[in-house]
N, C-alpha and C positions, 0 to 999 in steps of 0.2 A: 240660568235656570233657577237660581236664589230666588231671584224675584218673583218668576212664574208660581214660583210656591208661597207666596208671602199668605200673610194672613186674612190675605183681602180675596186671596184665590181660592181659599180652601171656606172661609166665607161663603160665598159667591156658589160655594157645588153643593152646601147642605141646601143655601136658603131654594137652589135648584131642585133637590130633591137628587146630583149627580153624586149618590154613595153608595155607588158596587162593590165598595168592601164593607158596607156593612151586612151582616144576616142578620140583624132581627132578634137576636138573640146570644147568648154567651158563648167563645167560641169552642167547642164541644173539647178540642186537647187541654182550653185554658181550666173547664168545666171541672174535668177529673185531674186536673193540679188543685184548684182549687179544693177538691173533693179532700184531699189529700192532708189539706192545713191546720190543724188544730190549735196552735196559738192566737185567738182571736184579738189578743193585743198587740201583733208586730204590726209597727208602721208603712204601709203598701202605698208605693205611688202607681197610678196608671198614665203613663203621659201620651199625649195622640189618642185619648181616650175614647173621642166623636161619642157616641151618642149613653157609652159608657155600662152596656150590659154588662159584662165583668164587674166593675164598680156595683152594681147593683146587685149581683149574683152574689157579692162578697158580705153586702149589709145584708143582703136576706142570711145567710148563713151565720151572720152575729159580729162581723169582724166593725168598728167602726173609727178605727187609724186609717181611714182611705182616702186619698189625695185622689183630685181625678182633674187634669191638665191637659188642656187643648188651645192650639193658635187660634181657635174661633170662638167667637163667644155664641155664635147659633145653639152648638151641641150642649155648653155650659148652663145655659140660659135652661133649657129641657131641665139637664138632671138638677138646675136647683129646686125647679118644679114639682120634681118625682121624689126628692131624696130628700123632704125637708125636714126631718129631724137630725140631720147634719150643718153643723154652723156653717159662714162665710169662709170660713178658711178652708175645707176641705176643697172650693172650687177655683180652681184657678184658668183665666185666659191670658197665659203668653210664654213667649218663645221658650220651650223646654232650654233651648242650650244659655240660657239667662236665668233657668231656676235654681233657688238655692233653697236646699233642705237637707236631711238623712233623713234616710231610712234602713227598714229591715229586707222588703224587696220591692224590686221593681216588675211590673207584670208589663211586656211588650207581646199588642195585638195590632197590630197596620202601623205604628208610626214611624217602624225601621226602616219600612219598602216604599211609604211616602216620602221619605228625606230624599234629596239627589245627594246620588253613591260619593259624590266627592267630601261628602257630610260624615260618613262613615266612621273615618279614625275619631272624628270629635263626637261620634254619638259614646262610642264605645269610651274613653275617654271622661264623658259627661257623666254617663250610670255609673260608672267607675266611682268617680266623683260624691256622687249622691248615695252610696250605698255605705253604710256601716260594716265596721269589720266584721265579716262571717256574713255579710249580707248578702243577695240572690238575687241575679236574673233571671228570671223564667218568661218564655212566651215562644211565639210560635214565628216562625220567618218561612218568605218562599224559599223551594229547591226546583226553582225554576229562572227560565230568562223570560224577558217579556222585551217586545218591541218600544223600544220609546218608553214613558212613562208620567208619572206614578200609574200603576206600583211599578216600585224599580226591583227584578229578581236580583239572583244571586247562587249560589252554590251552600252547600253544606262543607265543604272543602273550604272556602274562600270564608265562610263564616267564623270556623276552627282558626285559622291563620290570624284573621282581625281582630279575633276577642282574646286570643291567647299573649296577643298582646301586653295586655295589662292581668287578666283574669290568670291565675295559674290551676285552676280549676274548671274546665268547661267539657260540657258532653251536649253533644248535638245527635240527635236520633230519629230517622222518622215517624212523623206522626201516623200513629196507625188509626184513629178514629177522626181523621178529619171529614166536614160535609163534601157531600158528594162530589160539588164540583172542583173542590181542590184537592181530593182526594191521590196521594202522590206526587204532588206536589207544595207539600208542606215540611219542613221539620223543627222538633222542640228543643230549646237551648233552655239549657242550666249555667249558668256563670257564676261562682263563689267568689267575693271578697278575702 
């Protein structure tokens, strides 16, 4: 399954035009976290970013510590286009679990339900990793199964179990303003450092 996802597959589905998890837009629960942030200096990574609305939602609102990381460089390649009053370093193309940084938080939108599950322990692990003391996960996961995959579901239960692993702080809730067709079938995690 590693391989099926490598970076030459997820390549291969922008330059296709094959991204059903994108909308087009910021995803409305990450919208009003966002809404929410007032220190426009904490350092925010987005990783699995694709085409990086969030990222973009975040410079229009004044923040510009924002990292935005994807295995492809199609999506990369766009927001150097869109975002260019942000240097070379803010964009990165490769393997999240080979990045090395801190930060203040990390914003998860699609890259958690794209890994295969057996990626799990080392994503959680990875953020863990990458996050400053007092630092935060926030972002949105399915509360749903799905046939096959990506997206790979998951449970709001099985979430709580994984991340409390290393996080001794986590709340999972569902999202009550997701788009319509994920509606109920979404929820929002917080994880503290």
């Amino acid at each position: 399954m590693a391989n099926e996802l490598s970076s030459e597959y997820w390549q291969k589905r922008y330059v296709e035009g094959q991204t059903g998890w994108d909308v087009g837009t910021v995803s409305t629960p990450l919208k009003s976290y966002i809404d929410q942030l007032t220190d426009t200096q904490i350092k925010i990574l987005i990783p699995g970013c694709g085409f990086g609305h969030e990222g973009k939602y975040l410079y229009e609102k004044g923040f510009r510590n924002v990292y935005l990381l994807d295995y492809s460089e199609h999506p990369i390649s766009y927001l150097r286009s869109v975002l260019t009053e942000l240097d070379e370093t803010h964009f990165m193309v490769e393997d999240f679990f080979s990045h090395v940084g801190r930060y203040d938080l990390i914003l998860e939108q699609t890259m958690f339900c794209a890994i295969d599950p057996s990626l799990r322990t080392a994503y959680v692990e990875k953020v863990y990793d990458l996050l400053n003391t007092g630092g935060k996960l926030a972002g949105v996961l399915f509360n749903k199964q799905f046939e096959g995959g990506p997206p790979f579901g998951g449970s709001a239960q099985e979430y709580k179990t994984l991340f409390s692993m290393h996080f001794s702080n986590v709340s999972i809730q569902p999202c009550y303003n997701s788009i319509e067709p994920r509606l109920g079938n979404e929820v929002f995690i917080q994880a503290i450092k």
